[in-house]
N, CA, C and O atoms as a GROMACS GRO file, in nm:
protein
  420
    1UNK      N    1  11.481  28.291  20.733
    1UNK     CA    2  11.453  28.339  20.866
    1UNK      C    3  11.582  28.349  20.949
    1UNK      O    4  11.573  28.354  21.072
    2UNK      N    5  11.706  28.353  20.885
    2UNK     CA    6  11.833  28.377  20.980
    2UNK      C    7  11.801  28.527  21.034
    2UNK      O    8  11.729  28.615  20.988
    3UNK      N    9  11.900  28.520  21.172
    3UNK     CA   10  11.866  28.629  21.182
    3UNK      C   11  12.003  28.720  21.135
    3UNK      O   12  11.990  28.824  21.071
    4UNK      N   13  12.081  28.689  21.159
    4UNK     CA   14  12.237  28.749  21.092
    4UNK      C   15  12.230  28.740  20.913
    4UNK      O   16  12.190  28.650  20.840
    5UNK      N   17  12.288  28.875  20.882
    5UNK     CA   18  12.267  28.888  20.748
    5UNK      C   19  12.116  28.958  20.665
    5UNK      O   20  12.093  28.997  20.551
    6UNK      N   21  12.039  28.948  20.786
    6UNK     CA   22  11.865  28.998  20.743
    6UNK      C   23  11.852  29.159  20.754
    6UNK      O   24  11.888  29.231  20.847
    7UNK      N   25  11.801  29.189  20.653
    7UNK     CA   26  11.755  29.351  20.641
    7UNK      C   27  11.676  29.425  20.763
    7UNK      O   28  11.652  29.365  20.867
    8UNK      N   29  11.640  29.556  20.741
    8UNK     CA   30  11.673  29.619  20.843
    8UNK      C   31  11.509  29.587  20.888
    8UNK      O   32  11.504  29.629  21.004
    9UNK      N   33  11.408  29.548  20.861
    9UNK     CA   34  11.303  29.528  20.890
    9UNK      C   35  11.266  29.358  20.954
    9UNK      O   36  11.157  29.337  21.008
   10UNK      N   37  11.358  29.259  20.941
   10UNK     CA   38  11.363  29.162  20.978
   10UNK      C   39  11.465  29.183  21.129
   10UNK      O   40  11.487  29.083  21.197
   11UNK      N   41  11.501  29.266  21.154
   11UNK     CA   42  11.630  29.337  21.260
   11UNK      C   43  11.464  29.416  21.361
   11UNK      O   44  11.454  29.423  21.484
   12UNK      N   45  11.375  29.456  21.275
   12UNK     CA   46  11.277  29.557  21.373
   12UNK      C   47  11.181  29.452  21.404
   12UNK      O   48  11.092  29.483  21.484
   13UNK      N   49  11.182  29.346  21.363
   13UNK     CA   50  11.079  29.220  21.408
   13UNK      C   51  11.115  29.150  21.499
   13UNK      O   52  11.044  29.109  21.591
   14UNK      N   53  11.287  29.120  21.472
   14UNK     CA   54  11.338  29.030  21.604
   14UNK      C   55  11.367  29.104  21.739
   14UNK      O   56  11.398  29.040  21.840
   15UNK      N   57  11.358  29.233  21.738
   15UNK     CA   58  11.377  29.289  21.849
   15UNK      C   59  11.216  29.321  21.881
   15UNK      O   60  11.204  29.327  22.003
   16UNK      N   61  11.099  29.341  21.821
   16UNK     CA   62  10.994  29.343  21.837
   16UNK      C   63  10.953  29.207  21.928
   16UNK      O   64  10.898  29.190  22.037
   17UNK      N   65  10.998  29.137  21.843
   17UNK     CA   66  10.924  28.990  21.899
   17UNK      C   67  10.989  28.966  22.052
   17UNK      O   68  10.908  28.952  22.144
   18UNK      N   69  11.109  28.961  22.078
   18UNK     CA   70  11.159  29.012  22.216
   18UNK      C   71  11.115  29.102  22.309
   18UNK      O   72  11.099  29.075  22.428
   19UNK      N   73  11.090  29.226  22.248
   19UNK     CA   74  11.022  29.318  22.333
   19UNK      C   75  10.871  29.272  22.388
   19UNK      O   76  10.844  29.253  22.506
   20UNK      N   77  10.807  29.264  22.308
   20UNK     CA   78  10.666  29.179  22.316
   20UNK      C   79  10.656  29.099  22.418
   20UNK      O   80  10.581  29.117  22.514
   21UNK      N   81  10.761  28.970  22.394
   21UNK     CA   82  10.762  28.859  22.497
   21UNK      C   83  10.755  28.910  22.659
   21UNK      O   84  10.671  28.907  22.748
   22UNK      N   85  10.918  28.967  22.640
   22UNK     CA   86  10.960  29.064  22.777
   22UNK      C   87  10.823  29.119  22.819
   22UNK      O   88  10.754  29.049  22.892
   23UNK      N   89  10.776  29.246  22.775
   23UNK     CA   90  10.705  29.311  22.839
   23UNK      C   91  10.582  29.234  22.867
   23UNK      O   92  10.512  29.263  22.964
   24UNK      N   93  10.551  29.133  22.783
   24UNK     CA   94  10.412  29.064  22.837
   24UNK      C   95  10.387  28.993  22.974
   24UNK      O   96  10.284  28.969  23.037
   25UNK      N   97  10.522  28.968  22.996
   25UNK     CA   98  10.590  28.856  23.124
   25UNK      C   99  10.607  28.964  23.234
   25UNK      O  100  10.579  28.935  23.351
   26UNK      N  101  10.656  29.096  23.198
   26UNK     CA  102  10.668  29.145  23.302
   26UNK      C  103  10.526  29.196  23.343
   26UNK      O  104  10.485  29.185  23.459
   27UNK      N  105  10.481  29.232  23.281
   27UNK     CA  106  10.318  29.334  23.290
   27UNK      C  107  10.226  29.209  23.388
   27UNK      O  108  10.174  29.224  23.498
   28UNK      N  109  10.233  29.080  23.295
   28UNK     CA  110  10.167  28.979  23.359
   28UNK      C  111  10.163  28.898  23.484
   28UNK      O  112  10.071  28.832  23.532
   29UNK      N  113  10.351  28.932  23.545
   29UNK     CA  114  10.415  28.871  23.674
   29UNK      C  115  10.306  28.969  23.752
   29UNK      O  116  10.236  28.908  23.834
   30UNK      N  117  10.279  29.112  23.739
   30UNK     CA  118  10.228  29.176  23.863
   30UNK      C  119  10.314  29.211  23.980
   30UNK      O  120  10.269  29.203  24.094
   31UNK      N  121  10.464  29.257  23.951
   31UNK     CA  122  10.561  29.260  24.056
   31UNK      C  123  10.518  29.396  24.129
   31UNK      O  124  10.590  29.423  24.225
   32UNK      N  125  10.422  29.482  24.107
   32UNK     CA  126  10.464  29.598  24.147
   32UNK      C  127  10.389  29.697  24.101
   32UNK      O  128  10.285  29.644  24.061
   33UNK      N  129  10.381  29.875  24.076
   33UNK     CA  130  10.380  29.910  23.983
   33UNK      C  131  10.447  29.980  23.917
   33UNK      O  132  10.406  30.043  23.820
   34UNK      N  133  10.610  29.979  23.980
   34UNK     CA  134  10.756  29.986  23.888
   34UNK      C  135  10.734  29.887  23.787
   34UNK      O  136  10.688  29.925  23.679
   35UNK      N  137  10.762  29.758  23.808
   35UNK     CA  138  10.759  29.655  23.712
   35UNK      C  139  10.670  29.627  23.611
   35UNK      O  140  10.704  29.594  23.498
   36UNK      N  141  10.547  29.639  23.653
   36UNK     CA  142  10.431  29.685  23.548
   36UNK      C  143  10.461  29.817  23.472
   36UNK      O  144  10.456  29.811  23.349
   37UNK      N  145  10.484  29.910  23.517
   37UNK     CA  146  10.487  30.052  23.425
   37UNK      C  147  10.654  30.028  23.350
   37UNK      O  148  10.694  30.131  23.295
   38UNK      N  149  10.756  29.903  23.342
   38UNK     CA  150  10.842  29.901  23.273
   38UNK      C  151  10.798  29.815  23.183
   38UNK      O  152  10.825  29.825  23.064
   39UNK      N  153  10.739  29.741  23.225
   39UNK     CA  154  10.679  29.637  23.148
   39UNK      C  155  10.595  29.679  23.013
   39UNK      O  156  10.624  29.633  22.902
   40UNK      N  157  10.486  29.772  23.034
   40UNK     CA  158  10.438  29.895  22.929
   40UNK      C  159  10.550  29.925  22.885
   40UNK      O  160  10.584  29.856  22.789
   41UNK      N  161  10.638  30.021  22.925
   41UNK     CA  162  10.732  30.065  22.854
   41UNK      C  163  10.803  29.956  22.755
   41UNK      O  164  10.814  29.996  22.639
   42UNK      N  165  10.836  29.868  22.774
   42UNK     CA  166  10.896  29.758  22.673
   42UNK      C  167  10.806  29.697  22.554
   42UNK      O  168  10.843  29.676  22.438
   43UNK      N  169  10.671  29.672  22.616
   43UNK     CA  170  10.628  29.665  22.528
   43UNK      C  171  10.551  29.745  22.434
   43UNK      O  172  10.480  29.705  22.342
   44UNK      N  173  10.581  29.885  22.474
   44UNK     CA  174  10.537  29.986  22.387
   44UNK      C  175  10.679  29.991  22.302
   44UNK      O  176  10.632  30.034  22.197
   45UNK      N  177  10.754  29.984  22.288
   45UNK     CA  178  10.902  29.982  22.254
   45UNK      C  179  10.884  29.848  22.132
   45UNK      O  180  10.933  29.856  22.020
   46UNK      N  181  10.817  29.748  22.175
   46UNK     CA  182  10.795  29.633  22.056
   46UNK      C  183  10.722  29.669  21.990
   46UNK      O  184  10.751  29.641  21.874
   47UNK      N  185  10.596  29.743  22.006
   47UNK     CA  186  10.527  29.824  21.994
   47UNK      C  187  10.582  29.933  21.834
   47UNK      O  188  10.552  29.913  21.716
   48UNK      N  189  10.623  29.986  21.864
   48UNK     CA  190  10.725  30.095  21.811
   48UNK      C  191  10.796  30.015  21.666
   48UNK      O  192  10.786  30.044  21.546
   49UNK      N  193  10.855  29.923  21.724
   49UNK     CA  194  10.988  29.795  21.637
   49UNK      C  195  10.877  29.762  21.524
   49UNK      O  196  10.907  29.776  21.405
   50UNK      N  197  10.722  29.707  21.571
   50UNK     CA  198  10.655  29.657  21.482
   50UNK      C  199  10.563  29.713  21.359
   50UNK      O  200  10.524  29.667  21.252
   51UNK      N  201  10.543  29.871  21.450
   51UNK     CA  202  10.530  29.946  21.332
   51UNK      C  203  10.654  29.998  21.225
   51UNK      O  204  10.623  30.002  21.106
   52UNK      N  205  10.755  30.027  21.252
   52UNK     CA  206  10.860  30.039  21.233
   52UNK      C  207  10.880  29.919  21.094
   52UNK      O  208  10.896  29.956  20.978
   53UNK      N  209  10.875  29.790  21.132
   53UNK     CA  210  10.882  29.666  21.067
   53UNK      C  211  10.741  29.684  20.939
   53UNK      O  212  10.770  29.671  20.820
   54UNK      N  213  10.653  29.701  20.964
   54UNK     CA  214  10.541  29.737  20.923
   54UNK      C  215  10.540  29.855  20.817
   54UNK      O  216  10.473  29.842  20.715
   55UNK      N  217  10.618  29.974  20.841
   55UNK     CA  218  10.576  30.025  20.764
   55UNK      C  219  10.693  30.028  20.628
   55UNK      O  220  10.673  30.077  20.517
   56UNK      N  221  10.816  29.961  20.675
   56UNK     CA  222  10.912  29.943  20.581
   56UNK      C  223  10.890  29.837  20.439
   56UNK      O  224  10.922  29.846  20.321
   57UNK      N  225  10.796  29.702  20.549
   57UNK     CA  226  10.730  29.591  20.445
   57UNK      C  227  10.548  29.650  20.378
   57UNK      O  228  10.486  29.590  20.290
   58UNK      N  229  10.509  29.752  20.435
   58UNK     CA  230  10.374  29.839  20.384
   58UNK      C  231  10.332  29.753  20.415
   58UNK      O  232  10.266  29.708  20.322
   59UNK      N  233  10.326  29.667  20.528
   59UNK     CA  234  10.157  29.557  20.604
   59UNK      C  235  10.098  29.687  20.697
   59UNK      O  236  10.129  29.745  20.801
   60UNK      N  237   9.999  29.692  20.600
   60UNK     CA  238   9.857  29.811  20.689
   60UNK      C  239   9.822  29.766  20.784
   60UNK      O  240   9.811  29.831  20.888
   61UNK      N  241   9.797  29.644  20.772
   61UNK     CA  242   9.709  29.593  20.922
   61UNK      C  243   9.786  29.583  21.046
   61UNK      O  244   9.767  29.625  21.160
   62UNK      N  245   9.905  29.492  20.974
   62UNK     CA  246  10.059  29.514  21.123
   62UNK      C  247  10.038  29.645  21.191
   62UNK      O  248  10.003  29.660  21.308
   63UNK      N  249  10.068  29.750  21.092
   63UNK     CA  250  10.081  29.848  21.083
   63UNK      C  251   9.973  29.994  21.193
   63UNK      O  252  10.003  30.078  21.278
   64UNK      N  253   9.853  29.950  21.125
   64UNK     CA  254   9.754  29.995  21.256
   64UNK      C  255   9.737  29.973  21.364
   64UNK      O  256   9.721  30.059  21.450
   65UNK      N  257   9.739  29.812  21.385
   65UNK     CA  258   9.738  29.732  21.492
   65UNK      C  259   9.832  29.754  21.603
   65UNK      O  260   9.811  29.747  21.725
   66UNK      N  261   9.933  29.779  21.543
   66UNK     CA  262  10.037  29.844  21.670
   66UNK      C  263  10.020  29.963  21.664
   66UNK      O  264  10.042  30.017  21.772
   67UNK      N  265   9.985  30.043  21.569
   67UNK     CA  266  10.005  30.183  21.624
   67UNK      C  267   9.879  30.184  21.766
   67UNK      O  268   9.902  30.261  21.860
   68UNK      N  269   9.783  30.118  21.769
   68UNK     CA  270   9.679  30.146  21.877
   68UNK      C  271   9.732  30.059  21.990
   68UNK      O  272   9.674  30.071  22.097
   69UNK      N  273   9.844  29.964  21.980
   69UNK     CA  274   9.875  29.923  22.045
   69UNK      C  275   9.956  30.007  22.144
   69UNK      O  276   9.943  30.006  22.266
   70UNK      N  277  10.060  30.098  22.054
   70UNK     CA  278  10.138  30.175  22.099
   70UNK      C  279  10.080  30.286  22.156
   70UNK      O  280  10.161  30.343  22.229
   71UNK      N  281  10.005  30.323  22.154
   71UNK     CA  282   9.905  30.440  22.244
   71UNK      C  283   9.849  30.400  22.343
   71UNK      O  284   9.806  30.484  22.422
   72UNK      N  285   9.828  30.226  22.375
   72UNK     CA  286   9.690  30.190  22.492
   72UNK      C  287   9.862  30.147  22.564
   72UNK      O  288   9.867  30.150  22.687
   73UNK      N  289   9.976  30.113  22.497
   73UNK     CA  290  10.120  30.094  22.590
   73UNK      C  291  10.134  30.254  22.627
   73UNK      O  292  10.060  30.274  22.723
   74UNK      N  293  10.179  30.336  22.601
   74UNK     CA  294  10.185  30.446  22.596
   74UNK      C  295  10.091  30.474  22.755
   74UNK      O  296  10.152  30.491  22.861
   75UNK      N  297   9.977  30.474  22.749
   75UNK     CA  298   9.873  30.531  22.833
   75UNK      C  299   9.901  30.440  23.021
   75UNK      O  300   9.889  30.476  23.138
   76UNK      N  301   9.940  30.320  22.953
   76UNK     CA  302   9.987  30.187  23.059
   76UNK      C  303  10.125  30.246  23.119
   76UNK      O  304  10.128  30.254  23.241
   77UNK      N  305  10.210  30.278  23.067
   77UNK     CA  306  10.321  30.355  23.091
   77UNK      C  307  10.300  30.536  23.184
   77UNK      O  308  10.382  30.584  23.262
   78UNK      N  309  10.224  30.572  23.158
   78UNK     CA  310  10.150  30.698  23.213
   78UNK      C  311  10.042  30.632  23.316
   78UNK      O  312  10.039  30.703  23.416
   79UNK      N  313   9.979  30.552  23.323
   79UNK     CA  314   9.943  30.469  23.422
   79UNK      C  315  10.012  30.427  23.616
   79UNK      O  316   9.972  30.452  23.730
   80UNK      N  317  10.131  30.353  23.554
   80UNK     CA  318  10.154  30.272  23.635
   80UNK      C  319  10.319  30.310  23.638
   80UNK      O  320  10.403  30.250  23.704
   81UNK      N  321  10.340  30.404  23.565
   81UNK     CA  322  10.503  30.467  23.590
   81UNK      C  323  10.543  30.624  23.632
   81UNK      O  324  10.634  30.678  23.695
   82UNK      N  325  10.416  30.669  23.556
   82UNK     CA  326  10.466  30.794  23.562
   82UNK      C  327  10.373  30.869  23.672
   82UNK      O  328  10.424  30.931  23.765
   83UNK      N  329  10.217  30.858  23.654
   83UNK     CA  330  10.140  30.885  23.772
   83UNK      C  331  10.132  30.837  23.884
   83UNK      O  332  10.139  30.716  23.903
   84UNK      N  333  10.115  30.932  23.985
   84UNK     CA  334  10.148  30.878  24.120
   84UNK      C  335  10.013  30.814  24.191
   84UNK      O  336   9.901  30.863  24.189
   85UNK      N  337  10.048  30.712  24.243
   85UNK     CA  338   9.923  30.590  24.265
   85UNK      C  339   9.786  30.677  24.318
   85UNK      O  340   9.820  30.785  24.365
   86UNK      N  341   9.699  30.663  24.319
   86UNK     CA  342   9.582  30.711  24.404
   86UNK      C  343   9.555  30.649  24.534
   86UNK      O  344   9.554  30.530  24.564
   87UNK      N  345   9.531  30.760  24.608
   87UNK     CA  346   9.510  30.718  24.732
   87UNK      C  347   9.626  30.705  24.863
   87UNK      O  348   9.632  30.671  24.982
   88UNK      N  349   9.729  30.767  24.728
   88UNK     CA  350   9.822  30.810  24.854
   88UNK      C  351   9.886  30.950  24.860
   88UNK      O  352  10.005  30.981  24.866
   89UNK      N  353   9.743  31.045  24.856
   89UNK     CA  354   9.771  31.194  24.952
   89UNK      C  355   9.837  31.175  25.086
   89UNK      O  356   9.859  31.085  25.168
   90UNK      N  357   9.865  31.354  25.064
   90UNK     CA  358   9.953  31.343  25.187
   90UNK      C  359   9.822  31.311  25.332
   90UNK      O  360   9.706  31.353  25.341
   91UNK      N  361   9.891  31.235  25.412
   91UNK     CA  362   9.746  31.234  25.505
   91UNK      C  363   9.719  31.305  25.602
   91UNK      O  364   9.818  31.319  25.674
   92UNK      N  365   9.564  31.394  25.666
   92UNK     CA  366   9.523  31.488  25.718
   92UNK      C  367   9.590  31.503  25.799
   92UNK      O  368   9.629  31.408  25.868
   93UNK      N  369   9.629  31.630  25.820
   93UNK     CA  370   9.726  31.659  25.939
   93UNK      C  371   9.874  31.662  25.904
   93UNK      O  372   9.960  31.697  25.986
   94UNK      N  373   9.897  31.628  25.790
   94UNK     CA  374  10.062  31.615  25.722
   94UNK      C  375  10.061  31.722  25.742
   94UNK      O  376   9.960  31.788  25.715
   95UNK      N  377  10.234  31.808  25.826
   95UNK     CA  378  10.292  31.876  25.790
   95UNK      C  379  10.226  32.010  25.913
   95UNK      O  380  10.265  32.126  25.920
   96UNK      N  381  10.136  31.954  25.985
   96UNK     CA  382  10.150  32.042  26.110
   96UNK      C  383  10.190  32.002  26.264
   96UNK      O  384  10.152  32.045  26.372
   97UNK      N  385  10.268  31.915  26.232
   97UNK     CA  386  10.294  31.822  26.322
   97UNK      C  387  10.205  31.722  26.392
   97UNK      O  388  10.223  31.707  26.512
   98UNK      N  389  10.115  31.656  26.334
   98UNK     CA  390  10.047  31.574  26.344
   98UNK      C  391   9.918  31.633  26.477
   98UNK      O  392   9.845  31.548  26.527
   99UNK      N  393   9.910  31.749  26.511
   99UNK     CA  394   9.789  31.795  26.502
   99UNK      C  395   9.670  31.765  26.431
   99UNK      O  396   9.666  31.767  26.308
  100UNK      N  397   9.540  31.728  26.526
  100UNK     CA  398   9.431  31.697  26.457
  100UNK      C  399   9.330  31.822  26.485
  100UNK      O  400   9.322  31.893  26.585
  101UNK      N  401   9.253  31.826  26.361
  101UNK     CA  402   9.151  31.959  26.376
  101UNK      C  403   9.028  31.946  26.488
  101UNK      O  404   8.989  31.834  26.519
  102UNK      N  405   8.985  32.031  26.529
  102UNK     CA  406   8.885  32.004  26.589
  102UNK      C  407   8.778  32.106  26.592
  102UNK      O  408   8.828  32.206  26.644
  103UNK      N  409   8.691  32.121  26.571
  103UNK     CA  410   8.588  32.170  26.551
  103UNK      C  411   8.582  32.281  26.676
  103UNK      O  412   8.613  32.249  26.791
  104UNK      N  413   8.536  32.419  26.637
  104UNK     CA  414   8.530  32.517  26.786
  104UNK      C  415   8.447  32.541  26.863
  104UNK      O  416   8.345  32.601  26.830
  105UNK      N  417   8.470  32.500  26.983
  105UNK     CA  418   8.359  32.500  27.040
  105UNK      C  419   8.291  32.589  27.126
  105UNK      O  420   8.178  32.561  27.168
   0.00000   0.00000   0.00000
């Protein structure tokens, strides 16, 4: 289990197992939803390392298991990074100088 000197699939585990940690801590702190949608991102990235690791040693199950992992990270990342929050349209009246409508009477 050194990590210096280990093949290239023991190299995609230890950076897996890091990524994992990281992103679980960040997703889990709740800083935000910058920090959450990096947090996905990292751990879709361990994500990635473990299939990666997985498919070099042929463990199927590793192997599946992150790939669905890497799609529900993936979707968390499109979530909370890339889509813009709900509920914050521009608000009524944006952009006519704060004129309100009024019905004609």
């Amino acid at each position: 289990m050194a990590l210096f000197g280990a093949g290239a699939a023991d190299m995609f585990k230890w950076l897996a197992t890091g990524c994992t940690i990281l992103g679980a801590g960040m997703t889990a702190a709740d800083l935000g939803r910058r920090a959450t949608g990096w947090g996905f991102a990292v751990l879709a990235t361990g994500s990635a390392c473990w299939l990666a690791a997985a498919q070099m040693e042929q463990e199927s199950q590793l192997g599946l298991t992150n790939l669905v992992l890497l799609v529900l990270n993936a979707a968390g990342v499109w979530r909370w990074l890339v889509r813009k929050a709900p509920g914050h349209a521009a608000p009524q009246g944006a952009g006519d100088g704060g004129a309100k409508l009024r019905p004609a009477e």
